[in-house]
DRENROTOR-863264 format. One record per residue: x, y, z of N, C-alpha, C, O in turn; residue in three letters. Coordinates in pm, whole numbers, plus 50000, padded with zeros to 5 digits. Layout:
+--------+---------+-------+---------+----------+-------+--------+---------+-------+--------+---------+-------+---------+
: n.east : n.north :  n.up : ca.east : ca.north : ca.up : c.east : c.north :  c.up : o.east : o.north :  o.up : residuo :
+--------+---------+-------+---------+----------+-------+--------+---------+-------+--------+---------+-------+---------+
:      X :       Y :     Z :       X :        Y :     Z :      X :       Y :     Z :      X :       Y :     Z :     ALA :
...
+--------+---------+-------+---------+----------+-------+--------+---------+-------+--------+---------+-------+---------+
end
This chain:
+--------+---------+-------+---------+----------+-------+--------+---------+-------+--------+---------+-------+---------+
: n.east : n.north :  n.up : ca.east : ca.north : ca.up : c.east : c.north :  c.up : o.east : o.north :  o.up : residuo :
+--------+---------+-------+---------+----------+-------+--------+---------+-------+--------+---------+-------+---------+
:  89702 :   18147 : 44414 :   89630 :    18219 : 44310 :  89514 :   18133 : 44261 :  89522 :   18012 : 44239 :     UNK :
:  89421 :   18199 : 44248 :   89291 :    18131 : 44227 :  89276 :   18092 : 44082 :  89343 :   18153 : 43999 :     UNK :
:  89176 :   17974 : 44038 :   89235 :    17965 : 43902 :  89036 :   17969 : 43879 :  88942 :   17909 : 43930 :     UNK :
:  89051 :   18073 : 43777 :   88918 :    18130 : 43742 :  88859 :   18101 : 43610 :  88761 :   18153 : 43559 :     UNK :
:  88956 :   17984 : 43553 :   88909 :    18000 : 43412 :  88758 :   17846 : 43456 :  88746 :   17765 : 43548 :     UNK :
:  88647 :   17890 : 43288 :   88524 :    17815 : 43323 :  88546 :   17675 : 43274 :  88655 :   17641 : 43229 :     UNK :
:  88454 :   17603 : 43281 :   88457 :    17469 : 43290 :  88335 :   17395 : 43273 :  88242 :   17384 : 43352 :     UNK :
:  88351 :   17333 : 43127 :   88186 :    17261 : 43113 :  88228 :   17111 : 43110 :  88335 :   17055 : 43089 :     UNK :
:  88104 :   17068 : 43140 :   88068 :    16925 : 43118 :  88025 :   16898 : 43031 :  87940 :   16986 : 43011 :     UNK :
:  88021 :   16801 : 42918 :   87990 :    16763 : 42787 :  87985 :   16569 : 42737 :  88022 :   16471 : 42803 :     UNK :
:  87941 :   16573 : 42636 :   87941 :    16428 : 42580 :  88034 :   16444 : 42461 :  88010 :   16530 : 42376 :     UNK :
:  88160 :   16350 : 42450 :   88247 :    16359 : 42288 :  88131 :   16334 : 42219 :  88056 :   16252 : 42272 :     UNK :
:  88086 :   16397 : 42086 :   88022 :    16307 : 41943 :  88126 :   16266 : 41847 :  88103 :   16177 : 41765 :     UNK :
:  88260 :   16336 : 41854 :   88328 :    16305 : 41762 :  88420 :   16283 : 41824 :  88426 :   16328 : 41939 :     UNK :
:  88545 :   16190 : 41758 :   88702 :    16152 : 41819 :  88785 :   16129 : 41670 :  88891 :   16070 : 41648 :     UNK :
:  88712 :   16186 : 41599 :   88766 :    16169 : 41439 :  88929 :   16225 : 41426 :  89015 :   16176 : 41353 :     UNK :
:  88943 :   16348 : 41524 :   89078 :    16428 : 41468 :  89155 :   16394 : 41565 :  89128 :   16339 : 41672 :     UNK :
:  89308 :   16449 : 41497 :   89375 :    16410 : 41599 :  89477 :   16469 : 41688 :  89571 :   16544 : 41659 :     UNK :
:  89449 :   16431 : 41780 :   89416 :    16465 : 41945 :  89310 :   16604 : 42009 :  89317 :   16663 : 42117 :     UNK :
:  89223 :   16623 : 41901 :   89121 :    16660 : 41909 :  88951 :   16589 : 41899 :  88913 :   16495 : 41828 :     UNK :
:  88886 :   16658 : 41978 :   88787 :    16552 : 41995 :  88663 :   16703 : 42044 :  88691 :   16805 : 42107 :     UNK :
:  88509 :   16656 : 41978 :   88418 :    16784 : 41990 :  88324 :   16716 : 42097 :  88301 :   16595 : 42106 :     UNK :
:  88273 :   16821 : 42176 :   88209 :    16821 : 42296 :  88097 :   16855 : 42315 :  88123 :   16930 : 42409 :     UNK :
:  87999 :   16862 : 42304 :   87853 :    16888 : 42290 :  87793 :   16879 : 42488 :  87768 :   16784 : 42562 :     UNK :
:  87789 :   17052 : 42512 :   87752 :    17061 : 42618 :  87614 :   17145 : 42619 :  87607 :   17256 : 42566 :     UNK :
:  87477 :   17068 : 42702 :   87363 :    17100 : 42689 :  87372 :   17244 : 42797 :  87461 :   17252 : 42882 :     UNK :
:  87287 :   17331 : 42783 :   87249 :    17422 : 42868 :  87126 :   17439 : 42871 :  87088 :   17444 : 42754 :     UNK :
:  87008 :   17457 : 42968 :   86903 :    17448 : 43009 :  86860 :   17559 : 43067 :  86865 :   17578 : 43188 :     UNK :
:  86816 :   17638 : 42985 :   86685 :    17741 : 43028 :  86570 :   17785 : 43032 :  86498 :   17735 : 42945 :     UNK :
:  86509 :   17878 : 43114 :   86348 :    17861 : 43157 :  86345 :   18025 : 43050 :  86420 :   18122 : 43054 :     UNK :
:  86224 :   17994 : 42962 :   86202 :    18061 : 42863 :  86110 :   18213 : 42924 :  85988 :   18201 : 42912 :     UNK :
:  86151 :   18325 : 42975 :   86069 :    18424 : 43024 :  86003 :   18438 : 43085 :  85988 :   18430 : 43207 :     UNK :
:  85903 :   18484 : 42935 :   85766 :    18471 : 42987 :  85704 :   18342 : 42979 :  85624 :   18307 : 43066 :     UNK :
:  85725 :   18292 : 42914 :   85627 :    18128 : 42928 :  85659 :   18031 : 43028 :  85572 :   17954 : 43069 :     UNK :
:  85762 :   18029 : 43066 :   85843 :    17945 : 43155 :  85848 :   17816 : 43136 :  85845 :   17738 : 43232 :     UNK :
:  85857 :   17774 : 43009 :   85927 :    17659 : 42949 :  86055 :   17637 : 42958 :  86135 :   17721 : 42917 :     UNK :
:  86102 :   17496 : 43023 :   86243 :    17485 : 42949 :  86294 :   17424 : 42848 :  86264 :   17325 : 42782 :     UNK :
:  86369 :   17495 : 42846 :   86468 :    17482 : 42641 :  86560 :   17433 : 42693 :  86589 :   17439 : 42813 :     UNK :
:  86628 :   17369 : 42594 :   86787 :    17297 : 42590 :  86800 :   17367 : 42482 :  86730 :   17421 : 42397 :     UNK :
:  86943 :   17346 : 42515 :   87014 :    17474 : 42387 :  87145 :   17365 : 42367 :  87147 :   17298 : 42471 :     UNK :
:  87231 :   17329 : 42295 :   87298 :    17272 : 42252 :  87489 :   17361 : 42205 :  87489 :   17474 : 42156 :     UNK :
:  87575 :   17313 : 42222 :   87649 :    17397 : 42151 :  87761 :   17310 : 42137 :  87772 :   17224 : 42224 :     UNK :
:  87850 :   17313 : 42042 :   87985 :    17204 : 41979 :  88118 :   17291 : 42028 :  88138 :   17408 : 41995 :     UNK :
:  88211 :   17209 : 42118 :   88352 :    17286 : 42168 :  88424 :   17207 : 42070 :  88371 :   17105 : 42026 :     UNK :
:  88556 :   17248 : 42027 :   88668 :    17127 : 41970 :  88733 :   17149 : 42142 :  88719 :   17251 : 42211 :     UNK :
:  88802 :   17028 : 42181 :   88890 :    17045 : 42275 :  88991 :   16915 : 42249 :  88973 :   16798 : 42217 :     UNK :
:  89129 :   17018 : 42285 :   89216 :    16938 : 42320 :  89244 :   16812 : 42387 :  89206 :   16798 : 42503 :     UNK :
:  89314 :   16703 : 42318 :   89327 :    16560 : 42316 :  89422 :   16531 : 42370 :  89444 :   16413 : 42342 :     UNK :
:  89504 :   16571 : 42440 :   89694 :    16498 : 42425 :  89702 :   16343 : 42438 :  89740 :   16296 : 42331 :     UNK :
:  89690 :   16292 : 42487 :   89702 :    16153 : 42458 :  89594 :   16051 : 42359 :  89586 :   15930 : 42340 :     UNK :
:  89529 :   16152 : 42317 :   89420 :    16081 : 42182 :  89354 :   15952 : 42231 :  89314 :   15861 : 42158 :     UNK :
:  89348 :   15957 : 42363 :   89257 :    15818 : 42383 :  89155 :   15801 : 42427 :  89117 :   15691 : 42468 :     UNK :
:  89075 :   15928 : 42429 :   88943 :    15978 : 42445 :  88819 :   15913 : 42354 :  88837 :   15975 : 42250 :     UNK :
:  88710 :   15832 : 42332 :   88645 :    15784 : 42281 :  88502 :   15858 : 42307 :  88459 :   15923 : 42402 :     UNK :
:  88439 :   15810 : 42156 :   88293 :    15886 : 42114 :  88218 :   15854 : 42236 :  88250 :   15747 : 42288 :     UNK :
:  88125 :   15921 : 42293 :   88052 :    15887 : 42404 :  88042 :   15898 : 42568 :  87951 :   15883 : 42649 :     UNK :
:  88189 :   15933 : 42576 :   88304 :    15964 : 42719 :  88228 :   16111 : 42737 :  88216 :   16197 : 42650 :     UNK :
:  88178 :   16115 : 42882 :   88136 :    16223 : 42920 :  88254 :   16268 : 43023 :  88297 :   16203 : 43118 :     UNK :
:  88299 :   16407 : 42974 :   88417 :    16493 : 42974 :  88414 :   16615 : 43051 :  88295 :   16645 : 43067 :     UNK :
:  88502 :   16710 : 43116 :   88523 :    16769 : 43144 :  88598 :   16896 : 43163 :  88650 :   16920 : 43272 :     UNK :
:  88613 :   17035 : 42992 :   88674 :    17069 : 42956 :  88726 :   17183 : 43062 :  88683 :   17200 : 43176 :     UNK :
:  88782 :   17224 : 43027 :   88846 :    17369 : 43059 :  88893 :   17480 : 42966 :  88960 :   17453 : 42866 :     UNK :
:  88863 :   17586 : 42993 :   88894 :    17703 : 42889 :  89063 :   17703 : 42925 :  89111 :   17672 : 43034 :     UNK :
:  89145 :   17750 : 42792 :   89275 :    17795 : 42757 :  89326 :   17861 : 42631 :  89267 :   17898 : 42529 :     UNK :
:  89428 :   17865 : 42661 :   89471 :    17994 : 42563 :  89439 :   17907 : 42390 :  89414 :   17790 : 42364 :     UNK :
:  89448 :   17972 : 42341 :   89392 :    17908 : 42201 :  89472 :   17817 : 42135 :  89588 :   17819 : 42177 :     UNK :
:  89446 :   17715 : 42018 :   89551 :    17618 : 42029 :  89548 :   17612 : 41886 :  89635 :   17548 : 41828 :     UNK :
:  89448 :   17678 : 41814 :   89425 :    17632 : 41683 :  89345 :   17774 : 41645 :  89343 :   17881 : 41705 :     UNK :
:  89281 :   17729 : 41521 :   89140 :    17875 : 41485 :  89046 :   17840 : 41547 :  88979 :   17929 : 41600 :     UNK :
:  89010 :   17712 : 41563 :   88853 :    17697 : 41650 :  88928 :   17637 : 41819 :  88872 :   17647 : 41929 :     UNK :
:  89009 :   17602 : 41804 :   89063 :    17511 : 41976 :  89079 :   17588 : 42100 :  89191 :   17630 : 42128 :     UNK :
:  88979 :   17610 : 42180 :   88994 :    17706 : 42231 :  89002 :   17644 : 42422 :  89020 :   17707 : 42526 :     UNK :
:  88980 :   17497 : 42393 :   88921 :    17453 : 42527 :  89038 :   17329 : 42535 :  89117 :   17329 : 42441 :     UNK :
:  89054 :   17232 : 42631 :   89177 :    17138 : 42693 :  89067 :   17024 : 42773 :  88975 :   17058 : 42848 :     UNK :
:  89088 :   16933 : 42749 :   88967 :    16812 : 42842 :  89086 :   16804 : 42933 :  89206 :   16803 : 42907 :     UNK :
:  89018 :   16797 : 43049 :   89047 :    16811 : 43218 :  89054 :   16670 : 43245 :  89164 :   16615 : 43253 :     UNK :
:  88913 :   16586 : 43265 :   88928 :    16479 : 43323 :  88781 :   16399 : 43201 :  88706 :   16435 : 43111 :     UNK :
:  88811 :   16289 : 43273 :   88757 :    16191 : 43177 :  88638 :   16172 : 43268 :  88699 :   16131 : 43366 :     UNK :
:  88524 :   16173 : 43302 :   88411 :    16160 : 43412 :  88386 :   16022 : 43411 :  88413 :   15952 : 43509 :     UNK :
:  88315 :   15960 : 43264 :   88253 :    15851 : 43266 :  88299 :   15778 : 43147 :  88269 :   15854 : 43054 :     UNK :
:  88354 :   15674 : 43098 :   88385 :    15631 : 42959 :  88328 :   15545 : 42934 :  88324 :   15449 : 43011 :     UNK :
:  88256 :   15545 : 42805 :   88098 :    15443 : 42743 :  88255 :   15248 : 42700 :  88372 :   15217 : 42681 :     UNK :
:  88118 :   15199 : 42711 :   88175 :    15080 : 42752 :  88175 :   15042 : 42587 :  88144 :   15136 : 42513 :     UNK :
:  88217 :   14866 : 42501 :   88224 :    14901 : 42411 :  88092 :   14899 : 42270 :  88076 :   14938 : 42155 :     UNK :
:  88017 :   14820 : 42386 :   87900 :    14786 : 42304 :  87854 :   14963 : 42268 :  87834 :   14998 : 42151 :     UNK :
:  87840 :   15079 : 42403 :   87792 :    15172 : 42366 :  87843 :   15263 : 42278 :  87782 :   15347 : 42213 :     UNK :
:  87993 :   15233 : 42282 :   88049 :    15323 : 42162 :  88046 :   15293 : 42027 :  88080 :   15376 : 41942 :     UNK :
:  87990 :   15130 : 41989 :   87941 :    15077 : 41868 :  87815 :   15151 : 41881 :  87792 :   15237 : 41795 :     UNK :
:  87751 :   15136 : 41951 :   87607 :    15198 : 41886 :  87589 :   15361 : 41874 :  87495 :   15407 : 41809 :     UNK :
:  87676 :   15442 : 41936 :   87699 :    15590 : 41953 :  87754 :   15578 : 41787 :  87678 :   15627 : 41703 :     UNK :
:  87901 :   15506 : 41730 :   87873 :    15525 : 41607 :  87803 :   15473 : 41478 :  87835 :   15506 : 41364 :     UNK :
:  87678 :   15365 : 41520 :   87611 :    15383 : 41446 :  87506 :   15498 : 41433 :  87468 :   15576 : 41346 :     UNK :
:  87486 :   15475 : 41537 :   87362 :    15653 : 41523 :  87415 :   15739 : 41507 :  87350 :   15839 : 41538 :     UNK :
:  87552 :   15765 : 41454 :   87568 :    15919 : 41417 :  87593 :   15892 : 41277 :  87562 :   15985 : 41202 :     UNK :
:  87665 :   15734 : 41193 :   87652 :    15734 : 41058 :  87488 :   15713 : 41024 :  87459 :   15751 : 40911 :     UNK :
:  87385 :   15664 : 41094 :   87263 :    15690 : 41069 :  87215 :   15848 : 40998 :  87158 :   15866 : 40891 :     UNK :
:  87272 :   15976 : 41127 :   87217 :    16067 : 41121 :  87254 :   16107 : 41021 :  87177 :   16175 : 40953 :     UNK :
:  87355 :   16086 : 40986 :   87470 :    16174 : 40834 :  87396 :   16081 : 40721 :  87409 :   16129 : 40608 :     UNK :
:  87363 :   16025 : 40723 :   87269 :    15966 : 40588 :  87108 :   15990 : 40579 :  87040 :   15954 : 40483 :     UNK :
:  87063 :   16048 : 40682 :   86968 :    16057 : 40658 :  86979 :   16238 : 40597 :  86913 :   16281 : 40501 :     UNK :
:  87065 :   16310 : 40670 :   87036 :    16463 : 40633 :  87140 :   16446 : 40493 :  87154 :   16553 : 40434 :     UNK :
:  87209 :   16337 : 40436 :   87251 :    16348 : 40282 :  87165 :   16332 : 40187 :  87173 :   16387 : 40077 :     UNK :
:  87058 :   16237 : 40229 :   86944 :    16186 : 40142 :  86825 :   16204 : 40193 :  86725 :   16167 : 40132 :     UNK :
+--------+---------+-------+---------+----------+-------+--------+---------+-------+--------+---------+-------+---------+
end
């Protein structure tokens, strides 16, 4: 039996919850009539089970049955995992960004 459910690729930004972790997968399209391309952006929560997934780990979710109100997706495989210098600086630039849109 064929297994049909979809499957994105993404970057964690967050590893805050637990054994949940959000996924930010880009999609890229050519705009009509102008034929520009756009990136479009969008945030998954996906499932953690062993919670040892870190900010920066480019991921590989899979759709499943729902797990929560927003949990709708399961990380598959781990692709690439940021080393540790990069996951220090992944969370400084995101407490950067949260202080700049507070103030």
């Amino acid at each position: 039996m064929p297994n049909n459910r979809r499957r994105l690729q993404g970057i964690v930004v967050s590893d805050k919850m637990q054994k949940t972790v959000v996924v930010r997968v880009e999609t890229v399209k050519r705009h009509s009539l102008y034929g520009k391309v756009i990136r479009t952006y969008k945030k998954y929560l996906a499932h953690d089970e062993s919670d040892s997934i870190r900010e920066g780990s480019v991921v590989q979710i899979v759709e499943s049955r729902p797990l929560s109100k927003r949990k709708r997706w399961v990380v598959e495989a781990v692709l690439e995992a940021p080393t540790d210098a990069e996951a220090e600086a992944a969370a400084l630039e995101a407490e950067n960004a949260e202080e700049e849109l507070e103030g």
